[in-house]
C-alpha positions as CSV (number, residue, x, y, z in Angstrom):
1,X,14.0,11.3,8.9
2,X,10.5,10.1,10.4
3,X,7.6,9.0,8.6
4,X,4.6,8.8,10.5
5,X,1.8,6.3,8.0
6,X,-1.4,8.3,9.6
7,X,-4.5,6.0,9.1
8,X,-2.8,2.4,9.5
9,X,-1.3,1.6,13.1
10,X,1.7,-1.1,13.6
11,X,1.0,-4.4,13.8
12,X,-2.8,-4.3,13.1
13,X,-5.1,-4.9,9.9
14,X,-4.9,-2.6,7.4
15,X,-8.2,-0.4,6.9
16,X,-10.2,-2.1,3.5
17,X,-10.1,1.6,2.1
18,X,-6.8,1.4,2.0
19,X,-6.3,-2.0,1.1
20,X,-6.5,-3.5,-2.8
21,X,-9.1,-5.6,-2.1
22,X,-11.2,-6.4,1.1
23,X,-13.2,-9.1,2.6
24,X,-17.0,-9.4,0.7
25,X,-20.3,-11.2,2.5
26,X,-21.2,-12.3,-0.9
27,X,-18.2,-13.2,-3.4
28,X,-15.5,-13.5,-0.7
29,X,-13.2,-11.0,-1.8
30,X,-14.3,-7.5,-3.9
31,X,-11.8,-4.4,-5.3
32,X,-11.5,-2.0,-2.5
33,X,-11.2,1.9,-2.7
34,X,-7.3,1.4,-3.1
35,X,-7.0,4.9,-1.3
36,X,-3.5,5.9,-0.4
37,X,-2.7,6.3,3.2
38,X,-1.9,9.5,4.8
39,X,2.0,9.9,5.3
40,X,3.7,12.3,7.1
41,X,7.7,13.0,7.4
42,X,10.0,15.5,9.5
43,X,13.2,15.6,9.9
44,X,14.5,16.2,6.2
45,X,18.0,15.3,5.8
46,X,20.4,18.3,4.9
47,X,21.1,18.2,1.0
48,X,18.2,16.8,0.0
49,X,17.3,17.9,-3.1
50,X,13.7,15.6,-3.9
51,X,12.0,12.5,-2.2
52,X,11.2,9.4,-2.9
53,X,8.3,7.0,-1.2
54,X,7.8,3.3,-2.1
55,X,5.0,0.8,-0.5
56,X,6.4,-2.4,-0.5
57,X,4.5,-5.5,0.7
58,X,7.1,-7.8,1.7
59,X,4.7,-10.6,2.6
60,X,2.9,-11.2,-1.1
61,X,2.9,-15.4,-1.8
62,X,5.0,-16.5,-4.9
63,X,2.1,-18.5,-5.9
64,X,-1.2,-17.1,-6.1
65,X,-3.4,-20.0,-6.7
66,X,-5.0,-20.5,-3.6
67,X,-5.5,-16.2,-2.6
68,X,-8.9,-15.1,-1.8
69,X,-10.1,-18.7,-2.7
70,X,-13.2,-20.1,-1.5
71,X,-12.4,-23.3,0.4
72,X,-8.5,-22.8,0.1
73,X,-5.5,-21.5,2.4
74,X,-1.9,-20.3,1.3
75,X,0.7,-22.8,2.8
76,X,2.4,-21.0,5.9
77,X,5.7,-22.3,4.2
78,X,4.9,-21.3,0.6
79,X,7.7,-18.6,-0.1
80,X,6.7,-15.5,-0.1
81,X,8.3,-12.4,-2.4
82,X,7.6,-8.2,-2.6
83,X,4.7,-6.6,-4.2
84,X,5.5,-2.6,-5.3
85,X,1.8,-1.3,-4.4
86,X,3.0,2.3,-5.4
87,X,6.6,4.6,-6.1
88,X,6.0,8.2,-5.8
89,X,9.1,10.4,-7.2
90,X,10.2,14.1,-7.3
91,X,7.9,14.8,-4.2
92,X,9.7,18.6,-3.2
93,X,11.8,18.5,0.0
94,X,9.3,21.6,1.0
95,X,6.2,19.2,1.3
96,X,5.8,17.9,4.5
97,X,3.4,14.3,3.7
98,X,0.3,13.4,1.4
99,X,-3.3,13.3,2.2
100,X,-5.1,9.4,2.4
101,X,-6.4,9.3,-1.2
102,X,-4.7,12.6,-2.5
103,X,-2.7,9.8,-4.9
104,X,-4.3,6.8,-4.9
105,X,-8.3,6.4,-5.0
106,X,-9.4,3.3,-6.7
107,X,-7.8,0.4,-8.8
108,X,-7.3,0.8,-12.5
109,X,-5.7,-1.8,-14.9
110,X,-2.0,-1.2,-15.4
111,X,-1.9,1.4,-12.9
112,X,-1.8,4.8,-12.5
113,X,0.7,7.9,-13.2
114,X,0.3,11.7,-12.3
């Protein structure tokens, strides 16, 4: 199976509208649009009977005291653990991706369901 993520490219920053939260002139840090990307997948395995996509964020610090802190930096060493951003389930094998913000468009408390 390939999954092709169709507004964020490899090893580069990821686009504030997709991000929780992105960088703000005047209080450092504000919500962001918290859109969901565009994904895309071929090559459905055989058998398959639904699909499953998770966002993981593999790089979240255990600690959050010093994030998006005026004047502060998160350690380089402090551990860092995973952060679900979203879990979509039951997605039919028929459907071929998701459109950027089709799921996702803004940041409510306790997240969201559909």
């Amino acid at each position: 199976m390939e999954i092709k993520l169709n507004c964020i490219a490899d090893q580069q920053p990821i686009p504030a509208q997709y991000a929780f939260a992105a960088m703000d002139p005047d209080t450092h840090v504000a919500l962001s649009a918290n859109r969901n990307p565009g994904v895309s997948w071929t090559d459905v395995p055989d058998g398959a009977r639904s699909l499953i996509l998770i966002c993981v964020d593999p790089d979240v610090p255990s600690k959050p005291d010093d994030v998006n802190q005026e004047g502060r930096t998160v350690p380089a060493d402090l551990p860092r653990t995973n952060f679900y951003h979203w879990v979509m389930i039951d997605i039919p094998v028929q459907c071929s991706g998701i459109e950027a913000g089709s799921c996702s468009d803004g940041v409510v408390s306790g997240g969201k369901s559909a």
